[in-house]
N, C-alpha and C positions, 0 to 999 in steps of 0.2 A: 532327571539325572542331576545329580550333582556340581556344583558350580566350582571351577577354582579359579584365582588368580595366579599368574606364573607371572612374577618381576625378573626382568634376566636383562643385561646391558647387553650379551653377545646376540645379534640380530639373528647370524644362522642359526646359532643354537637353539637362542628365542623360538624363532619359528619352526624349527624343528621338532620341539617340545611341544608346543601349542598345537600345530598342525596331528601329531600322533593322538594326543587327549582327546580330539576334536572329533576324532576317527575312533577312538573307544567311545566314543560316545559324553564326551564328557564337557559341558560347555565352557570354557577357556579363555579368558581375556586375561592379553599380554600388555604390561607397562614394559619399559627402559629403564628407568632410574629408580631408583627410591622416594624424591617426593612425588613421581606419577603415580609412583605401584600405593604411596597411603591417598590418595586423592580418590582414586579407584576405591580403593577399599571401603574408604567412607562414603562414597556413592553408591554402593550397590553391597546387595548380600553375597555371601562368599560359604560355601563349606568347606573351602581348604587353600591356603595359600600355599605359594613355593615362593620363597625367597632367596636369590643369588645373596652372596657373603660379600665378595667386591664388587659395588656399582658407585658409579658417581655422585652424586650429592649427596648422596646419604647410603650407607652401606645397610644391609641385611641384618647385623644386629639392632642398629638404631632404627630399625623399621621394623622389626619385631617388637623390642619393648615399644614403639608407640603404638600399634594395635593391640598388646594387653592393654597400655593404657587406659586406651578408646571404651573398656570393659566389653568387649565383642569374645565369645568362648570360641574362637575356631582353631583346628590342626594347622600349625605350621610347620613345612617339611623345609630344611636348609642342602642350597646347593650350593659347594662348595671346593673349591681349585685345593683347599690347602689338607694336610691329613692331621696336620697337628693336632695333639690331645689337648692342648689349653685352649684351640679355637674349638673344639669339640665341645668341653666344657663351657665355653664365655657362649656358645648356641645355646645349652638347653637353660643357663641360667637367664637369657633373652627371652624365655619361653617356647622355645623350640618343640616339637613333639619328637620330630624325627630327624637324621640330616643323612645326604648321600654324596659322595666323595666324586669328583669329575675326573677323569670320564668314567659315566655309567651308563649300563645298557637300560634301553626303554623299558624294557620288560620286568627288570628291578624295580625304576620308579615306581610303574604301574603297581606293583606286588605292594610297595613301600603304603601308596594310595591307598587302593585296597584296603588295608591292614588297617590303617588309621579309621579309615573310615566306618568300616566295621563297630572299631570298639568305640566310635562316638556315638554309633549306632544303637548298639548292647547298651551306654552310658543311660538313653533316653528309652529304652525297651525294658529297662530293669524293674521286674515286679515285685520287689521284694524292699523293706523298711529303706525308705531314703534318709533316714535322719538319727545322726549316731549322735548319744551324749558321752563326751568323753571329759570327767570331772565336771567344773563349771562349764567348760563349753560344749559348745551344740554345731555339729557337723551337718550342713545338711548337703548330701551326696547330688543330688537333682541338677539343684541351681549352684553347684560346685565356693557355698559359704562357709565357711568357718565363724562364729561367733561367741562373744569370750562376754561376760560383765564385766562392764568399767567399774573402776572407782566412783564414780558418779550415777552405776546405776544407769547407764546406756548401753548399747551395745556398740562394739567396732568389729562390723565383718569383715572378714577377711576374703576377697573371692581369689580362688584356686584355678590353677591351670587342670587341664585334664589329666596330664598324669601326675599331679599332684594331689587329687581329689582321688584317682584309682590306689594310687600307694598308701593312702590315709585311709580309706574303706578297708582297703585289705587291713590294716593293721588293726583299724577301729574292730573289724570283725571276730579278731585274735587279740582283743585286751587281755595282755597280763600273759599274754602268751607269745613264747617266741615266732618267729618268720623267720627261716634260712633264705638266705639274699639268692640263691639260686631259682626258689619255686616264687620270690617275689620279681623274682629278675624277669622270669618265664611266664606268668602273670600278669605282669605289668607291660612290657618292652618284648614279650614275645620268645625272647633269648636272653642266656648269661652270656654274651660274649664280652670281652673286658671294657671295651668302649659304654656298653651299657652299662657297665656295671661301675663305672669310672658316673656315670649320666646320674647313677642313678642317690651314689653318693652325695652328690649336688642335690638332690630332691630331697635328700634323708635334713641335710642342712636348712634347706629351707623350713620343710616342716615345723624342724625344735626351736625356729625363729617364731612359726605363727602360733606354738604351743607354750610361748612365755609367759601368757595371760595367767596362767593357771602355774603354778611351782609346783600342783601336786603329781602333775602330768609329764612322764618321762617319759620320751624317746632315746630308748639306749641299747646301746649294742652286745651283742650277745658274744661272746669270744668265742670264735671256730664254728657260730653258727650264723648267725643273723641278726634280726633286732628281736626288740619287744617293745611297746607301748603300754606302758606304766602308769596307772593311776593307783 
């Protein structure tokens, strides 16, 4: 079964969390703070973290991006007190996969879990061409790279978070052709509901950051429809 890490500062909660996982069957080790929960992390393999937003020494965002960092590909799901759309935002641009609003019922997480895990699952089950050329660069879907020639005649990969490698296949798959952000939204995040679709903007951003290599490669938007990915 599946391994996750739960960082949480509230102890009841903690263990209430950890205790249910434990009981689906899922094996679970719980930190306290933020530099526990990256100590854990680097010690041991992980298929899904959950990370609290407010903990002491170091919060949930600053402990997301230091496990991209680390170059480690796992789901991280954010649990979080606040509802606000710019911490909503400032989660998926830490690398967030998913986040779930406090208080939530067990039975959501579990769903949330689930979900995730599946499509890292499909991610490594997929039998079909892992490696898209879009203009100069070379996507390769598998090991979630992006790679562009230098000026120099090297390469600088880029590695991708998981829904930024699934929203870049989609689009690599439909060069030159539009995507309505509703069947990407449904596709990618499962649902259009605005928060994703807020989430998903932030993705669309990053992308046309790691496709500057290349000026002949456009990601652009489609008015009243969606994008397209333009070479």
């Amino acid at each position: 079964m599946p391994t996750i890490l739960l960082v949480e500062d509230d102890p009841n909660l903690g263990q209430l969390v950890q205790e249910y996982l434990i009981l689906k069957g899922y094996t679970t080790d719980r930190a306290t703070d933020g530099n526990q929960g990256l100590q854990q992390f680097m010690a041991a393999h992980y298929d899904l973290c959950i990370f609290d937003v407010m903990m002491p020494k170091k919060d949930g965002f600053t402990l997301a991006k230091e496990v991209r960092m680390a170059g480690r590909d796992v789901p991280i799901i954010f649990l979080t007190a606040k509802s606000m759309q710019e911490d909503t935002i400032q989660g998926f641009k830490a690398g967030a996969d998913d986040y779930i609003t406090k208080p939530f019922s067990m039975e959501e997480l579990l769903l949330r879990i689930q979900a995730i895990l599946r499509r890292y699952q499909r991610t490594s089950e997929v039998a079909e061409p892992t490696v898209y050329q879009i203009g100069t660069l070379s996507f390769d879907y598998q090991h979630q790279l992006l790679t562009a020639d230098g000026i120099d005649g090297q390469t600088q990969p880029q590695k991708l978070t998981s829904k930024e490698s699934e929203l870049l296949k989609l689009l690599a798959q439909n060069l030159n052709q539009p995507v309505s952000r509703s069947f990407a939204l449904k596709m990618v995040w499962g649902d259009d509901s605005y928060f994703n679709a807020r989430s998903m903007d932030v993705y669309v951003t990053k992308l046309r950051k790691y496709l500057r290599p290349d000026p002949a490669v456009q990601l652009v938007n489609v008015h009243g429809e969606g994008f397209k990915l333009v070479v």
